[in-house]
Residue frames as a rotation matrix with the C-alpha (Angstrom) as fourth column:
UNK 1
-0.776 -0.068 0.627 24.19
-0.448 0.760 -0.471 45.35
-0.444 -0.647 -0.620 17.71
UNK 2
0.515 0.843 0.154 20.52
-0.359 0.375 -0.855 44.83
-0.778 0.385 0.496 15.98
UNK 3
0.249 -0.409 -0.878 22.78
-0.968 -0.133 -0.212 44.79
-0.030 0.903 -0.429 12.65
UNK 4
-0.489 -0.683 -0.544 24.82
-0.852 0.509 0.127 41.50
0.190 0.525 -0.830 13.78
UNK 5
-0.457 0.579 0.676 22.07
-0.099 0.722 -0.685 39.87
-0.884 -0.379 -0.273 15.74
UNK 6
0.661 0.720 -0.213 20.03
-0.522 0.236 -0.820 40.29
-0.540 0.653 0.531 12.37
UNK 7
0.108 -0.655 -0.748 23.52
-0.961 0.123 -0.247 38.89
0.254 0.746 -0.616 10.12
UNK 8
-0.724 -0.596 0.347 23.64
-0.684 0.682 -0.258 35.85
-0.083 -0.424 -0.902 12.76
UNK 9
-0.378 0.336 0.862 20.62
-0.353 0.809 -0.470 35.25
-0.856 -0.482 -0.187 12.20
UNK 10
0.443 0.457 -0.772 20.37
-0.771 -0.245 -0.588 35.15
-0.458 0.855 0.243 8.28
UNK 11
-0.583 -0.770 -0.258 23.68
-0.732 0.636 -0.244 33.29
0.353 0.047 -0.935 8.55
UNK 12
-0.489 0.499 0.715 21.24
-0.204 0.732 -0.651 30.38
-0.848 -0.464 -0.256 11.23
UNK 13
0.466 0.840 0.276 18.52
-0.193 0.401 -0.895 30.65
-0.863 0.364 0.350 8.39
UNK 14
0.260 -0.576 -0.775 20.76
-0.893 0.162 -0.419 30.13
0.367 0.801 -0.472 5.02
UNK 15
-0.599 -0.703 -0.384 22.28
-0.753 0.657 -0.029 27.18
0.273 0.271 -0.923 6.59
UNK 16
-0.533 0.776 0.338 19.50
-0.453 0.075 -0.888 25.88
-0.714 -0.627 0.311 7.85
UNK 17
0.304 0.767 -0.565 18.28
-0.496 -0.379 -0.782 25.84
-0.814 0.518 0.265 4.44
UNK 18
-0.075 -0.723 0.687 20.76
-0.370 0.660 0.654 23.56
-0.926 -0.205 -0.317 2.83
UNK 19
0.202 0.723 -0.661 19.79
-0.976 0.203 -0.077 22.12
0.078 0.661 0.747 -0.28
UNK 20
0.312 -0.192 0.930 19.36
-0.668 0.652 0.359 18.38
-0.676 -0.733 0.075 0.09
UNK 21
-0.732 -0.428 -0.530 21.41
-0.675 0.563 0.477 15.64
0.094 0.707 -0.701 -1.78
UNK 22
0.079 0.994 0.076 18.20
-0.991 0.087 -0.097 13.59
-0.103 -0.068 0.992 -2.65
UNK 23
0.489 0.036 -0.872 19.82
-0.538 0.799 -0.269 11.14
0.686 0.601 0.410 -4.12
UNK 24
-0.660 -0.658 0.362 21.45
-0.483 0.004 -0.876 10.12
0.575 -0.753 -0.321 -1.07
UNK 25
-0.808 0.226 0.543 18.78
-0.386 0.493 -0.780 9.95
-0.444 -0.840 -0.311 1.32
UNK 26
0.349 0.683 -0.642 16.72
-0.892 0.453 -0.003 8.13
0.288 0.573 0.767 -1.80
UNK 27
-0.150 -0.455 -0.878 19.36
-0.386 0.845 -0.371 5.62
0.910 0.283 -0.303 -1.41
UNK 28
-0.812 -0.369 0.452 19.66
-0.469 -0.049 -0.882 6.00
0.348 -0.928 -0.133 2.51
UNK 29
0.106 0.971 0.214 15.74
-0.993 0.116 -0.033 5.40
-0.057 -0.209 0.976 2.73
UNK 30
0.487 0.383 -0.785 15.39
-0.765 0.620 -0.172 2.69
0.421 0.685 0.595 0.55
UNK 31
-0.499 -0.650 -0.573 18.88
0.208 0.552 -0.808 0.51
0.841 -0.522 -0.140 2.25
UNK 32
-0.836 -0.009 0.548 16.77
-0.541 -0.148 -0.828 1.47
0.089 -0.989 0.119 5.55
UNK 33
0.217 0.867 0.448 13.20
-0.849 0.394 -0.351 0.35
-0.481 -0.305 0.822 5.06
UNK 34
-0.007 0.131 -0.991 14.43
-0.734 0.673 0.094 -2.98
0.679 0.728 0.092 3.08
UNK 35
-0.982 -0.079 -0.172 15.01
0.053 0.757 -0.651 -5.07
0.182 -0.648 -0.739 6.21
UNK 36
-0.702 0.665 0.254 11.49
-0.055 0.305 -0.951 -4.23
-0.710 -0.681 -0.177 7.61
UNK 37
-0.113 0.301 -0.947 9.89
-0.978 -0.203 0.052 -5.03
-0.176 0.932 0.317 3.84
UNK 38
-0.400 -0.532 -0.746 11.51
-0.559 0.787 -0.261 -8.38
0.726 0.313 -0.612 3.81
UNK 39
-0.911 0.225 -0.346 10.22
0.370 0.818 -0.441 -9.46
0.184 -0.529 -0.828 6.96
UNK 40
-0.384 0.893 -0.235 6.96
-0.577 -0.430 -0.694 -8.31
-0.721 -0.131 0.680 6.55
UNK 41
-0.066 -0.110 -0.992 6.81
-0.832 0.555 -0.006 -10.05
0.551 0.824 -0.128 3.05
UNK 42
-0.630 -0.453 -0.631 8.20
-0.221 0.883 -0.413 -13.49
0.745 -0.121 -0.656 5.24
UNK 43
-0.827 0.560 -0.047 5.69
0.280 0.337 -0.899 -13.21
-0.487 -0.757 -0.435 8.15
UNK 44
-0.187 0.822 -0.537 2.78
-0.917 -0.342 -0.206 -12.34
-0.353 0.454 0.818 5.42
UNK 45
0.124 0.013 -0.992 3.55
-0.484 0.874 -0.049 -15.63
0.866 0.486 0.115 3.39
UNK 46
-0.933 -0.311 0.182 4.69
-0.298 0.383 -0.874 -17.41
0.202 -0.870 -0.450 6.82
UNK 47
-0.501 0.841 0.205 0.69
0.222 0.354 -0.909 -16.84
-0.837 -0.410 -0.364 8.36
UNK 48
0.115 0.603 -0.789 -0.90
-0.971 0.237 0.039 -16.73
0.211 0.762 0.613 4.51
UNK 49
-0.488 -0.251 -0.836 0.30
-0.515 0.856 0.043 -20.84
0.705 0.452 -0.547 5.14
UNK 50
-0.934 -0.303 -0.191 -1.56
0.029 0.466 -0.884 -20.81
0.357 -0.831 -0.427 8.07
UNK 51
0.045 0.996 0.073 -4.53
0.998 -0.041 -0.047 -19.34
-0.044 0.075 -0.996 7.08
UNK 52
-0.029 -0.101 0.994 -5.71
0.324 -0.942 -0.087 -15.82
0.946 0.319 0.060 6.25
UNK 53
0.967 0.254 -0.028 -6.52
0.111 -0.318 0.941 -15.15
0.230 -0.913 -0.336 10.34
UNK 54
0.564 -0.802 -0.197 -2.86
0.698 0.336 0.633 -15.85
-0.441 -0.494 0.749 10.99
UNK 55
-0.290 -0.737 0.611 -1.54
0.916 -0.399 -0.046 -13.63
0.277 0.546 0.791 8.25
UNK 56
0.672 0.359 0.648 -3.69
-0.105 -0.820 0.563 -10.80
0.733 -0.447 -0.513 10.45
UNK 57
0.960 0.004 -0.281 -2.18
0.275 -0.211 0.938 -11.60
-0.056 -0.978 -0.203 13.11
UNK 58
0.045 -0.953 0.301 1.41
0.996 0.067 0.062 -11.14
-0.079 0.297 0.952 11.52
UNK 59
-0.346 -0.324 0.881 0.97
0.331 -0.920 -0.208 -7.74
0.878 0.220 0.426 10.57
UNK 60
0.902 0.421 0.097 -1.29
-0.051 -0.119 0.992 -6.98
0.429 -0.899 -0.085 14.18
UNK 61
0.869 -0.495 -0.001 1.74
0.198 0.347 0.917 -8.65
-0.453 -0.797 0.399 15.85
UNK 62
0.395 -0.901 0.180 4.98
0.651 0.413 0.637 -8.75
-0.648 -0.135 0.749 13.77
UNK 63
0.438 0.261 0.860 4.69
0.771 -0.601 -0.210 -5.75
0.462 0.755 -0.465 11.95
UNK 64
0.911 0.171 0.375 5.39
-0.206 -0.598 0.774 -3.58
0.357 -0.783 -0.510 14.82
UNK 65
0.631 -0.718 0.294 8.06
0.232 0.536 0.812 -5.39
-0.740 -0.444 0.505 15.94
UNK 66
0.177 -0.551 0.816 9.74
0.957 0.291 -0.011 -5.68
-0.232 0.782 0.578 12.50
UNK 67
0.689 0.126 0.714 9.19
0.139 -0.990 0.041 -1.47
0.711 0.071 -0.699 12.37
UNK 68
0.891 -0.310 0.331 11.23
-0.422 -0.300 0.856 -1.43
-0.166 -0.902 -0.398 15.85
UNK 69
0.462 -0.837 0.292 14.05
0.529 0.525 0.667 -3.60
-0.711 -0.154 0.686 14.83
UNK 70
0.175 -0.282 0.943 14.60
0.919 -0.298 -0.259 -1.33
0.354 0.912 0.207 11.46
UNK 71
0.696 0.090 0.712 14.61
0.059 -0.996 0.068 1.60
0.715 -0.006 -0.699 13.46
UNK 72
0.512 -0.649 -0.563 18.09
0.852 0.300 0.429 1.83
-0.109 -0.699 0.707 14.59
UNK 73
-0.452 -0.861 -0.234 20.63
0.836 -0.500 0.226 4.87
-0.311 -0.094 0.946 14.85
UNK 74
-0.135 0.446 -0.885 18.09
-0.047 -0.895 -0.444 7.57
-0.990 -0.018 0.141 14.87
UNK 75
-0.974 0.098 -0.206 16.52
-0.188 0.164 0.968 5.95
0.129 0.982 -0.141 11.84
UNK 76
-0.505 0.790 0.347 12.73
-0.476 0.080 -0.876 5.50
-0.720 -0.608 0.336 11.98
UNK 77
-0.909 0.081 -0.409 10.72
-0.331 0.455 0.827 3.05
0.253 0.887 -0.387 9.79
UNK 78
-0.515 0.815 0.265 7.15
-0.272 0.138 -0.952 2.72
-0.813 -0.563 0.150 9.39
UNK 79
-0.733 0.624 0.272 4.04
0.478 0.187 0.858 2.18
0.485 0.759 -0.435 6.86
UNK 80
-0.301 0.776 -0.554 0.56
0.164 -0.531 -0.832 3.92
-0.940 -0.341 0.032 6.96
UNK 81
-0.612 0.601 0.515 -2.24
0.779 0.345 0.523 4.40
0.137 0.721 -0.679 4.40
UNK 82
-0.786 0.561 0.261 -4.85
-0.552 -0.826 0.112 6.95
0.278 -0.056 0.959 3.96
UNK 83
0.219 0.967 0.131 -7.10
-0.826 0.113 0.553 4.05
0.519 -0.229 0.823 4.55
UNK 84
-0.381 -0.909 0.171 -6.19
-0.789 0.223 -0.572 2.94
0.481 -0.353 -0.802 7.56
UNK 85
0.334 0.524 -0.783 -6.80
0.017 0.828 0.561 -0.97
0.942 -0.201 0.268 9.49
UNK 86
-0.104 -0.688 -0.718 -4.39
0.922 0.204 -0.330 0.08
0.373 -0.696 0.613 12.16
UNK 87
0.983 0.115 0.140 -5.30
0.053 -0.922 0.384 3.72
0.173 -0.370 -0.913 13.93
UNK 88
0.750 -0.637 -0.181 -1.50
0.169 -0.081 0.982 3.42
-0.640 -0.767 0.047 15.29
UNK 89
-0.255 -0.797 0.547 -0.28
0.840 0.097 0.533 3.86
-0.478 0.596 0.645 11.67
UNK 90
0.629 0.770 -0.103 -1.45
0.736 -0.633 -0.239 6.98
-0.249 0.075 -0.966 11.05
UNK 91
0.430 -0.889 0.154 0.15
0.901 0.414 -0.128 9.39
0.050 0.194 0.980 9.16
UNK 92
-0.095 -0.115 -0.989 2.20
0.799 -0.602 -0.007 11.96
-0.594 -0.791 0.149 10.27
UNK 93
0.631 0.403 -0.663 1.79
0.004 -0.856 -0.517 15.51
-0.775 0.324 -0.542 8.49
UNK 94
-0.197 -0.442 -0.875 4.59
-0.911 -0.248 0.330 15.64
-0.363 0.862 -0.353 6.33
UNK 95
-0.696 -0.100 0.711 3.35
-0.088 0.995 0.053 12.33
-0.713 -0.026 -0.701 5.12
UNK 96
0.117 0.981 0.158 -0.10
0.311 0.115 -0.944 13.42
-0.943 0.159 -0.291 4.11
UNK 97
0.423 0.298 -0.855 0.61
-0.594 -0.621 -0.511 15.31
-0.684 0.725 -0.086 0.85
UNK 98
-0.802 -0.232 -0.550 2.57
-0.579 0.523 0.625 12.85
0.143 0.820 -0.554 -0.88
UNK 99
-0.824 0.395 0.407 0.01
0.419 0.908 -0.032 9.92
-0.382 0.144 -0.913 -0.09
UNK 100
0.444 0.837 -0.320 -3.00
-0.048 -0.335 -0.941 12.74
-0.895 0.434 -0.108 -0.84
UNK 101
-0.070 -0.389 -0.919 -0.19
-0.922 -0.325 0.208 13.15
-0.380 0.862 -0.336 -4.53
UNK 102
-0.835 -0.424 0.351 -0.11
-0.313 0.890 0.331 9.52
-0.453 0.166 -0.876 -5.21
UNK 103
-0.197 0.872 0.448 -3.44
0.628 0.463 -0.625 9.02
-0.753 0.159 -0.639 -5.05
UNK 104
0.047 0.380 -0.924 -3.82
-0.187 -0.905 -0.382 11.79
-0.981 0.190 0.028 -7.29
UNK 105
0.213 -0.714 -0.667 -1.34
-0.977 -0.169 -0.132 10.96
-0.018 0.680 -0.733 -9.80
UNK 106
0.748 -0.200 0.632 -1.23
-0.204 0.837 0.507 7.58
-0.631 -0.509 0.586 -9.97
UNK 107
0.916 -0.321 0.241 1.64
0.329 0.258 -0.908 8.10
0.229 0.911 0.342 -12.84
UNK 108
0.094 -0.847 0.523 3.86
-0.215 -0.530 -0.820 9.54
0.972 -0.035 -0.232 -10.55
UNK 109
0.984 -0.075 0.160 4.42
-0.090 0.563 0.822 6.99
-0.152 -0.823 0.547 -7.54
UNK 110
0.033 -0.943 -0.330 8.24
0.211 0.329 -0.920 7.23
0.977 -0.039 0.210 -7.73
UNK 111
0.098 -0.133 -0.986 10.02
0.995 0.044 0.093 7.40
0.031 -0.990 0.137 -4.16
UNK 112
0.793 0.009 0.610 9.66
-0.227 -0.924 0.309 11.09
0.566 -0.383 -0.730 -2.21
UNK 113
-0.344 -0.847 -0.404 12.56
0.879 -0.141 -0.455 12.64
0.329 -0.512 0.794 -0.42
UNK 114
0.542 0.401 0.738 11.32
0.057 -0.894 0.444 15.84
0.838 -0.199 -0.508 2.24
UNK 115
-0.725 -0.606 0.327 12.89
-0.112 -0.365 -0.924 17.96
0.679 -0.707 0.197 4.40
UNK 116
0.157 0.692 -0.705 10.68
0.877 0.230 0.421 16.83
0.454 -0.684 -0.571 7.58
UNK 117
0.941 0.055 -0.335 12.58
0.291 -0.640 0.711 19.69
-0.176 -0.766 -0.618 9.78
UNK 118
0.492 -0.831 0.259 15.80
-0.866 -0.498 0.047 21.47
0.090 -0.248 -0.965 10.71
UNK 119
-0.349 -0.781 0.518 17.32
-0.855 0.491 0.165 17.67
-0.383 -0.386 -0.839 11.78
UNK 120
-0.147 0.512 0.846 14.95
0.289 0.841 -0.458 15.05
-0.946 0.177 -0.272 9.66
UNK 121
-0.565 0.011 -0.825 14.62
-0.823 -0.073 0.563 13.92
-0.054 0.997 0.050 6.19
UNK 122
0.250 0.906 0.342 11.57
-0.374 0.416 -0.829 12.18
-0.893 0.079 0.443 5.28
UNK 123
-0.824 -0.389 -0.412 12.06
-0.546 0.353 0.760 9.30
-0.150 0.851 -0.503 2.76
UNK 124
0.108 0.972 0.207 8.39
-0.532 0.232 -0.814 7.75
-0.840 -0.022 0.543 1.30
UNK 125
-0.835 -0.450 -0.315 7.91
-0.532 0.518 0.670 4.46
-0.138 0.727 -0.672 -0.98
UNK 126
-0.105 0.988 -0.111 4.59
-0.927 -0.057 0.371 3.50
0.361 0.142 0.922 -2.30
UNK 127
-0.615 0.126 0.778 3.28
-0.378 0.819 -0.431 0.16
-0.692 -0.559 -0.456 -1.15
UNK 128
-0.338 0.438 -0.833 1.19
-0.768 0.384 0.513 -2.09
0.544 0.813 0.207 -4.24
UNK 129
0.066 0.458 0.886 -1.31
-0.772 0.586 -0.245 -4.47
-0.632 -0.668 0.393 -3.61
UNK 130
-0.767 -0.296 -0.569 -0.57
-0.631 0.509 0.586 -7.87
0.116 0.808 -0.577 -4.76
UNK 131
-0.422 0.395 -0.816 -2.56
-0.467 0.677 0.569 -10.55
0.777 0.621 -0.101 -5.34
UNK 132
-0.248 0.262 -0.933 -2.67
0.544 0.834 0.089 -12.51
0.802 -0.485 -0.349 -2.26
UNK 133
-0.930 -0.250 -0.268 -3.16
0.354 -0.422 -0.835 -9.52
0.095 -0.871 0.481 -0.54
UNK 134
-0.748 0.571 0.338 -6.97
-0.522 -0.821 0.231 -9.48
0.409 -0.004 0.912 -1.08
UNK 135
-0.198 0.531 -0.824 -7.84
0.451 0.795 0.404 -12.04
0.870 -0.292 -0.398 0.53
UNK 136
-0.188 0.480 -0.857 -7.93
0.982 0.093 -0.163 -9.57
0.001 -0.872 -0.489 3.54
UNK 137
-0.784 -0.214 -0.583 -7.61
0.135 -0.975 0.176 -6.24
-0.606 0.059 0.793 1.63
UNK 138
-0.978 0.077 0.196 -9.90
0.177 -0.208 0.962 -6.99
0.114 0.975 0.190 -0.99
UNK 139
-0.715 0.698 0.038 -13.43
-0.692 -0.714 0.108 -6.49
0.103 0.051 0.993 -1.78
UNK 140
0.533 0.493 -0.687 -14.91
-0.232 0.866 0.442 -10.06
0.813 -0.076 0.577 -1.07
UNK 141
-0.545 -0.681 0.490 -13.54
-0.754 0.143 -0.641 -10.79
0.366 -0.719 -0.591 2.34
UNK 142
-0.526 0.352 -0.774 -14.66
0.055 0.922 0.382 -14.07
0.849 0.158 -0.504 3.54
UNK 143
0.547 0.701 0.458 -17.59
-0.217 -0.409 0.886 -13.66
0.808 -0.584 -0.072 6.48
UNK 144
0.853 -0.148 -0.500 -15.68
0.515 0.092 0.852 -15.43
-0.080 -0.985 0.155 9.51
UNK 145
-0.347 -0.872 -0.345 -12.00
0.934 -0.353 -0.048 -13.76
-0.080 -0.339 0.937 8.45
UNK 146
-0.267 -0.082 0.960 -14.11
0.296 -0.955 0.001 -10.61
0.917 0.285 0.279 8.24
UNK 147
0.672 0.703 -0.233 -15.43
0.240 0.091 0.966 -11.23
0.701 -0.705 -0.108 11.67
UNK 148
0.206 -0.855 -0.476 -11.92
0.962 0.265 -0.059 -11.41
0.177 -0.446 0.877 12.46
UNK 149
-0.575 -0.679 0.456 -10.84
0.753 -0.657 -0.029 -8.32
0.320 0.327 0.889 11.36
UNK 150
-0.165 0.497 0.852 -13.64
0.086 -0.853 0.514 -6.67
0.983 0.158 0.098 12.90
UNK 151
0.799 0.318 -0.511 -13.02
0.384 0.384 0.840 -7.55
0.463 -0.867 0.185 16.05
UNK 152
0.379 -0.870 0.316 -9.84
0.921 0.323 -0.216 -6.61
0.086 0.373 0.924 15.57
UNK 153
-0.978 0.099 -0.183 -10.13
-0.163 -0.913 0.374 -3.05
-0.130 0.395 0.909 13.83
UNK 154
-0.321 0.893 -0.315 -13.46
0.632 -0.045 -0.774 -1.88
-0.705 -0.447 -0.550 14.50
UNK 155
0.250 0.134 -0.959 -12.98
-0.273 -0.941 -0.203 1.34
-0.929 0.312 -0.198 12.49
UNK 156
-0.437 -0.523 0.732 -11.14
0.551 0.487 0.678 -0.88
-0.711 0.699 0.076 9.54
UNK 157
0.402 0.259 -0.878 -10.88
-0.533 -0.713 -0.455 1.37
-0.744 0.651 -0.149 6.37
UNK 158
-0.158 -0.790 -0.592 -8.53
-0.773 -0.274 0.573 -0.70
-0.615 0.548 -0.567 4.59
UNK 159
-0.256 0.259 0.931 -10.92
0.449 0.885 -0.122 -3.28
-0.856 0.387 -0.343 2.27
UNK 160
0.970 0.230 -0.081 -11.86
-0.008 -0.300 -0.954 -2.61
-0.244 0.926 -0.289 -1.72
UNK 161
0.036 -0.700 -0.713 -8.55
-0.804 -0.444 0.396 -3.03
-0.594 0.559 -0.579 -3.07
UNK 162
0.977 0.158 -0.142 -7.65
-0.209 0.592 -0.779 -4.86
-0.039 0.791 0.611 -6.23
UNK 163
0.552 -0.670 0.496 -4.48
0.815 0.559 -0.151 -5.96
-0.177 0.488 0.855 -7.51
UNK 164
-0.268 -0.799 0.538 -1.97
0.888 -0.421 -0.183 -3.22
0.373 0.429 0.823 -7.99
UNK 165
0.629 0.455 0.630 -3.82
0.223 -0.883 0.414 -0.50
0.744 -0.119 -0.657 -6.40
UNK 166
-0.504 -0.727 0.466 -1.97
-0.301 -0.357 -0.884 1.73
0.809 -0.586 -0.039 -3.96
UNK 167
0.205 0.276 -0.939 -2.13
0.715 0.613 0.337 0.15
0.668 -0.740 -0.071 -0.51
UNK 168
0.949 0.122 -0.291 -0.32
0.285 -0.728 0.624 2.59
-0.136 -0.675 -0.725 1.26
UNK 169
0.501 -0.864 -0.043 3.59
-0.081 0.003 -0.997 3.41
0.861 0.503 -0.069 1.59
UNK 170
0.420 -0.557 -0.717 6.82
0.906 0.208 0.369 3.06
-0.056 -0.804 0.592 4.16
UNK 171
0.950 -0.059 0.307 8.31
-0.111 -0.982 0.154 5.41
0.293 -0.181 -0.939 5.40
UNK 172
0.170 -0.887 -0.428 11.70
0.880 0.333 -0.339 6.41
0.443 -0.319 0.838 6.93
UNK 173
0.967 0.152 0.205 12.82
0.105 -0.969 0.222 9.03
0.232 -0.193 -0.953 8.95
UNK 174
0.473 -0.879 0.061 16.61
0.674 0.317 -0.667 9.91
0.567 0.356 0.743 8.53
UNK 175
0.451 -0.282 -0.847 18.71
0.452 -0.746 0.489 12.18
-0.770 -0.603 -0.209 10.43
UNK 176
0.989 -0.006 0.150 19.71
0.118 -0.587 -0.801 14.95
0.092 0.810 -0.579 8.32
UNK 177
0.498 -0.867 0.002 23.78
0.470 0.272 0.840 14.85
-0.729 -0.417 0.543 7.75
């Protein structure tokens, strides 16, 4: 009896153990977090025309949202930074070592595929800072839109970037299939 309870359960861990088709949930990721890119991108440039205060409040306000509407059929879609402006984007553990590897490596920022668990696949795309994004990321923040932002995010980590530096990355959380 120990014998098949131990076979049933070698058999539980072996499949368990799968090897994943990366390229899949590279694709799966990528076709998942593009909707909540795009409109993140459109409400950035949207309240950049409105002023830099507005283009806070887009990601404060429509950021969230735009994360909830991408996250559909036991898909999850997020973003998050080692230096965070948002505490609520914090990232989750299996998260930390690629963004601690990026930063390492900054020659090796392709997309990450990880087994999260037994029923999740973890799917991780770098985020770049562009240009217009230092007007509130950057290292000269203007005094009243920094007033903003400190009212805002008290704890705010996420100023000093330049051009092209790593901002942070999306995420995705797939069911495993």
């Amino acid at each position: 009896m120990i014998r098949i309870g131990c076979v049933f359960s070698v058999l539980l861990l072996v499949a368990g153990c799968k090897k994943l088709d990366e390229q899949k949930y590279r694709e799966a990721g990528a076709e998942a977090v593009l909707p909540f890119k795009r409109g993140m991108k459109a409400a950035l440039m949207a309240g950049l025309q409105e002023g830099p205060s507005s283009a806070i409040a887009a990601c404060r306000v429509e950021a969230p949202k735009l994360a909830a509407e991408a996250s559909t059929d036991g898909i999850r879609v997020g973003r998050t930074s080692t230096k965070l402006r948002n505490p609520e984007n914090a990232p989750k553990p299996w998260m930390v070592p690629i963004l601690e590897g990026y930063e390492a490596n900054p020659t090796e920022r392709e997309p990450a595929v990880v087994k999260v668990d037994r029923k999740t696949v973890g799917y991780i795309e770098p985020i770049y800072v562009q240009p217009l994004c230092v007007t509130c990321h950057g290292e000269a923040i203007a005094p009243e839109l920094q007033a903003t932002i400190d009212s805002l995010y008290p704890d705010d980590q996420a100023t000093g970037y330049a051009p092209g530096d790593l901002r942070g990355v999306f995420w995705v959380e797939l069911p495993r299939r």
